[in-house]
C-alpha positions in Angstrom: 188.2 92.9 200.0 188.4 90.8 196.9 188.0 87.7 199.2 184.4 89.2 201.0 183.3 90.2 197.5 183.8 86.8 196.5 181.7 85.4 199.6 178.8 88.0 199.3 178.5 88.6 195.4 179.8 84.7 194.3 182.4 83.9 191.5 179.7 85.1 189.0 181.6 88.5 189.7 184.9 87.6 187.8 182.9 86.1 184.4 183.8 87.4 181.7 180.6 88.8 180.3 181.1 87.9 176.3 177.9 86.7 174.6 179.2 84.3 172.8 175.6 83.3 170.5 175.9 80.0 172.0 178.8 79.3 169.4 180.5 76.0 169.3 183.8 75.8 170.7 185.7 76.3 167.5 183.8 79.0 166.3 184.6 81.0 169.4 188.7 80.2 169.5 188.9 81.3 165.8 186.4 84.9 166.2 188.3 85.7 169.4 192.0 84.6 167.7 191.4 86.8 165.2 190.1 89.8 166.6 191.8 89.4 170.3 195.3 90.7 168.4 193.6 94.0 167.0 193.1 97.7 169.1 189.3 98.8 169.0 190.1 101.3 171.0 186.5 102.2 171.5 183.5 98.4 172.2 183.1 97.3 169.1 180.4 95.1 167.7 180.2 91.9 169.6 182.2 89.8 166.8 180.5 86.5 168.0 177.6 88.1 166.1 179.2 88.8 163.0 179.8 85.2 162.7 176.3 84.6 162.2 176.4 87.1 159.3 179.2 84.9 156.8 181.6 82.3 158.7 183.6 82.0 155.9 185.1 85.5 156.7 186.3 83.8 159.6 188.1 81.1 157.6 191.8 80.7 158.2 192.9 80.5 154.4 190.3 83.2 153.7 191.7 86.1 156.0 194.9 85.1 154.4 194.0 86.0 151.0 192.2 89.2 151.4 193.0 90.3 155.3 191.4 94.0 154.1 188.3 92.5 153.3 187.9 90.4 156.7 189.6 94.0 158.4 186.2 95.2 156.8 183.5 92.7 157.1 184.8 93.1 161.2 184.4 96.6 161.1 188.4 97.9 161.9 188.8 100.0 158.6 187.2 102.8 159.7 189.5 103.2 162.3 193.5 104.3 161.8 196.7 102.3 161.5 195.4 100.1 158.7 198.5 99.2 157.3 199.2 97.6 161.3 196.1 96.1 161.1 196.6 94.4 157.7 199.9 92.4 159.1 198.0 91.8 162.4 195.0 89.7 160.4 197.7 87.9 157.9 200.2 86.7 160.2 198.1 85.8 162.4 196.3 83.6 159.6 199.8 82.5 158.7 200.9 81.3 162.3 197.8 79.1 161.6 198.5 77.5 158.1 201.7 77.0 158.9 200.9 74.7 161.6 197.8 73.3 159.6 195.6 73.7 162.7 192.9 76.1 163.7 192.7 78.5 166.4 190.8 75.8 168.8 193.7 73.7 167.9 196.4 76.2 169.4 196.1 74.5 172.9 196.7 70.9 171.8 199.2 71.9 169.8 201.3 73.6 172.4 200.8 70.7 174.5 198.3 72.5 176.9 200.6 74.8 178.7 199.4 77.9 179.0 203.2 79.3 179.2 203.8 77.9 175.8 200.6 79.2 173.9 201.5 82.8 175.3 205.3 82.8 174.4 204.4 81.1 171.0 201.8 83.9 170.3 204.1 86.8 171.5 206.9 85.6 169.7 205.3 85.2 166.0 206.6 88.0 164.1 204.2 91.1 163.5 201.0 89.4 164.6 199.9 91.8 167.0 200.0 89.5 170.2 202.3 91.4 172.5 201.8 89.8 176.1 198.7 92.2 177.2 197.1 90.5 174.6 198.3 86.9 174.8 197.3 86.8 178.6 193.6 88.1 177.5 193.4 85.6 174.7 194.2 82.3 176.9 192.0 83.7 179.4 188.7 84.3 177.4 189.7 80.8 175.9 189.5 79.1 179.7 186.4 81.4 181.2 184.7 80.6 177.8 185.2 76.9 178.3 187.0 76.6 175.1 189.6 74.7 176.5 190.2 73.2 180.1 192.9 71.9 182.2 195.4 74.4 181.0 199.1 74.0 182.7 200.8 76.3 184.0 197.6 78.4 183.7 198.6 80.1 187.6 202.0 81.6 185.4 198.8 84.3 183.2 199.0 87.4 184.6 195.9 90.2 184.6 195.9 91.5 181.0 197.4 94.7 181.9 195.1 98.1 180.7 194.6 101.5 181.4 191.5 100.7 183.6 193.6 97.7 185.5 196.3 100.5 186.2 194.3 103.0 187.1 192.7 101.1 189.7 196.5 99.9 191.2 197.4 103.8 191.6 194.3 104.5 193.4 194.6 101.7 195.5 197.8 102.5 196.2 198.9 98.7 195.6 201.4 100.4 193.0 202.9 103.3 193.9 205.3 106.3 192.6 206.5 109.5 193.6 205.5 111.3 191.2 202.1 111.9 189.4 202.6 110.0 185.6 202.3 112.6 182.6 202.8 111.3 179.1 205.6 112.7 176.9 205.4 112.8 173.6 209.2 112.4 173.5 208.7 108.3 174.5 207.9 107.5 171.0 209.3 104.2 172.4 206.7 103.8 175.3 209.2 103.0 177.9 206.9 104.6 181.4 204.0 103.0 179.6 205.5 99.8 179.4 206.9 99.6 182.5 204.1 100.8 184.5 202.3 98.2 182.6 204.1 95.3 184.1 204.2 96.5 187.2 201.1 96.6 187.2 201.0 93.0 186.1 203.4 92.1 189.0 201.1 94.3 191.6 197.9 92.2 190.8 199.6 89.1 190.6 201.0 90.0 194.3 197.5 91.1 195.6 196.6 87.2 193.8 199.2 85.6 195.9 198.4 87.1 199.1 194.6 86.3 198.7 195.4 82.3 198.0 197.2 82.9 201.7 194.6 84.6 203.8 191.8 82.7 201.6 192.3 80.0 199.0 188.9 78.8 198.8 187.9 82.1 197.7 191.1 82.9 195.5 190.5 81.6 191.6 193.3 79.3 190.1 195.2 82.6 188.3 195.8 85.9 188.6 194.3 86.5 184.9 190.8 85.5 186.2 190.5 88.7 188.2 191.1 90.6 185.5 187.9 91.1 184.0 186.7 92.3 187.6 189.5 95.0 187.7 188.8 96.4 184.2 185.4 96.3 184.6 185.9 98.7 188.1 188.1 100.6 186.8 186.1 101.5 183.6 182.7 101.7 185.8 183.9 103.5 189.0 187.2 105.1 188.4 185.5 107.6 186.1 183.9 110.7 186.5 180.2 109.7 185.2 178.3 111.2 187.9 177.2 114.9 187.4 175.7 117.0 191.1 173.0 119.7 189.1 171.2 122.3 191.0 167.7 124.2 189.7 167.0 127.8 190.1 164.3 126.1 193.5 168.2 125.5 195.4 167.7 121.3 194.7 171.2 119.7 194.7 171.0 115.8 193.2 172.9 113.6 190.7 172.7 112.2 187.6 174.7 109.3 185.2 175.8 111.9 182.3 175.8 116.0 181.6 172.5 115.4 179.3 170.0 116.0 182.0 167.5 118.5 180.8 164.9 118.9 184.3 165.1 118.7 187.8 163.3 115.5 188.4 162.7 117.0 191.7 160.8 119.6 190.7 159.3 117.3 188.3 157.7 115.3 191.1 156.6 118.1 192.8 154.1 119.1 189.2 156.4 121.9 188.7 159.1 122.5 186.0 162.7 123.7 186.2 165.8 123.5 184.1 168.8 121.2 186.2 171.8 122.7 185.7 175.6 120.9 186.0 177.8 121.6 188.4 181.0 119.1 189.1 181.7 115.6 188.0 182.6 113.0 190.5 183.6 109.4 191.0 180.5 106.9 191.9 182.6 106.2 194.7 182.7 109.7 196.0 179.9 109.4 196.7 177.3 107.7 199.1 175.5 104.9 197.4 172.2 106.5 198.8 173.2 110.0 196.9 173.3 108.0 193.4 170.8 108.2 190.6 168.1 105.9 191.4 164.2 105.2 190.1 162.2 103.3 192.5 164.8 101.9 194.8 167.5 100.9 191.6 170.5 103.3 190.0 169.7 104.4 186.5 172.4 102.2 185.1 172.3 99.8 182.5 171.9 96.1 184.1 175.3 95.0 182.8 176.9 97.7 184.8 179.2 97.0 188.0 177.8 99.3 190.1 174.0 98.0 189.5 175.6 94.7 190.8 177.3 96.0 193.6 174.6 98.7 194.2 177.0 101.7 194.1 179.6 100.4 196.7 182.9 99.9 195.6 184.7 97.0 196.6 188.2 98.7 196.8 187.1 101.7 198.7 188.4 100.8 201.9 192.2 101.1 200.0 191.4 104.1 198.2 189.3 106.1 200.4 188.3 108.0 198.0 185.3 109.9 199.9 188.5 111.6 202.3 190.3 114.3 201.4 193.9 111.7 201.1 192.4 110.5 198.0 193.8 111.1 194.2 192.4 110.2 191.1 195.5 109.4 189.8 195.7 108.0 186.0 198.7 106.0 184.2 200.5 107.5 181.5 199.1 107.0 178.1 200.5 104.9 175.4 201.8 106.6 172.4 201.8 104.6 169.3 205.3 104.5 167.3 202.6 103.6 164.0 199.9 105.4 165.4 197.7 108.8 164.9 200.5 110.4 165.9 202.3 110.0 162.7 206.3 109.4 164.4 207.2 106.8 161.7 206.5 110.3 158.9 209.2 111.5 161.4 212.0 109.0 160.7 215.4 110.3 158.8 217.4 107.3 157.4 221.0 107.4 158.0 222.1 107.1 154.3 219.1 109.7 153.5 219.2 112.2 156.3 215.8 114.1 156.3 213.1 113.2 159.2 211.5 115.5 161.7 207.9 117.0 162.4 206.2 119.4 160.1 203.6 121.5 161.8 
């Protein structure tokens, strides 16, 4: 699958689509170093941008003496966990002075093996670089053409994520027998984690199969599919597409529960109100049954699906227009410093005291 998508659509598929502002090099390693390690949890503001708006912010020795002040120039304040956030931007700055180099400089410095920069990066102490993260980093930093000729660069993995999981369960390329709930008793994170890296492992499997049956298709590392997988998993493996009906019986489709008319009925010089009905997957459905004005989906041009024209590349694994198929999701991550408030929970063994209030 991966392998014909390759042939039909080209490599342009797998590009990591960051608009990096023309930025030099350097400028690029040190924005995506320092923002790479934080959670947006939601698409931020393209940070390349803000780097037009004050460089300095973006200075090494500057983040270091007033990380809360670069945490709001990049926007992360108004989100929670600031206190995490805080040790994220100055250790990371710190793993930087100490060496006297800059974030372009990581690479040289670890002698070019990718292996190295990841372990060096998920080693430091507190800098928010666990190996999700690293992977991503050394990644962007290679598709970005920040640095080249990497070794070891085959041993990155896929950047493990709730999208790049998803799409494993559905495709039934990782597998369990049972459906995965979270519980808020794994304050820990332990299924999270380990469905995580077996997800990792899955991908990196699929990876090494395709170099077999295809190597002129295959990129050089697993991690370069990533951006592919997220992106499919974000664009296809959720429930975007709405089927309305109109008091005149028309059944159609629509991106998003905000239609107001039946465009049907709109066509025809007449006017009714559309009314939702069910969600589905785009890939539940037939491309021709999609949204569509004049021939092309009503998608954004960025989107997967305009690319690929509604037809998923994975849907001969996960069937999903037959009744075998299952949306199935991973477990959600449950943050020991997060919203969820567990470290208010901790009782110290010399203190006692501890537990939830409601």
């Amino acid at each position: 699958m991966l392998s014909n998508a390759t042939k039909e659509y080209g490599r342009e598929i797998f590009r990591v689509t960051r608009d990096t502002f023309g930025l030099h090099p350097q400028a690029v390693a040190q924005v995506s170093f320092f923002t790479a390690n934080q959670d947006f949890r939601e698409p931020p503001e393209n940070q390349f941008g803000k780097y037009f708006e004050d460089p300095t912010r973006f200075d090494t020795a500057e983040i270091a003496a007033e990380p809360e002040n670069f945490l709001k120039f990049i926007g992360m304040t108004r989100l929670s966990q600031t206190d995490k956030r805080l040790d994220f931007a100055s250790n990371a700055a710190q793993f930087l002075l100490e060496k006297d180099i800059s974030a372009y400089d990581i690479a040289e410095y670890y002698s070019n093996d990718a292996v190295s920069i990841r372990e060096a990066l998920v080693e430091a102490p507190n800098m928010g670089y666990g190996h999700k993260k690293a992977n991503m980093f050394i990644r962007d930093m290679v598709e970005l053409k920040v640095w080249s000729a990497l070794g070891n660069f085959d041993r990155i993995d896929v950047a493990s994520d709730i999208n790049t999981m998803k799409l494993a369960l559905r495709t039934r390329i990782l597998q369990t027998d049972i459906s995965l709930l979270s519980s808020f008793l794994d304050v820990f994170c332990y299924q999270y984690g380990y469905i995580d890296e077996m997800s990792a492992r899955a991908w990196r499997t699929v990876w090494e199969e395709w170099k077999k049956f295809d190597a002129t298709t295959a990129p050089s590392s697993p991690c370069q599919i990533d951006f592919l997988l997220y992106r499919i998993g974000r664009e296809y493996c959720d429930d975007t597409v709405v089927q309305y009906t109109c008091e005149k019986g028309h059944i159609f489709y629509h991106f998003g529960a905000r239609l107001r008319n039946c465009p049907i009925c709109r066509g025809e010089r007449t006017h009714t109100l559309a009314q939702a009905k069910k969600r589905f997957l785009p890939c539940q459905l037939n491309p021709s049954e999609l949204p569509r004005e004049r021939g092309k989906l009503l998608l954004r041009e960025d989107n997967l699906l305009k690319i690929f024209d509604g037809v998923c590349i994975f849907e001969n694994a996960c069937k999903p227009k037959t009744e075998a198929f299952r949306t199935l999701n991973p477990p959600k991550s449950i943050s020991i410093k997060g919203r969820t408030s567990w470290t208010n929970s901790y009782a110290y063994r010399e203190r006692g005291g501890g537990g939830m209030t409601g």
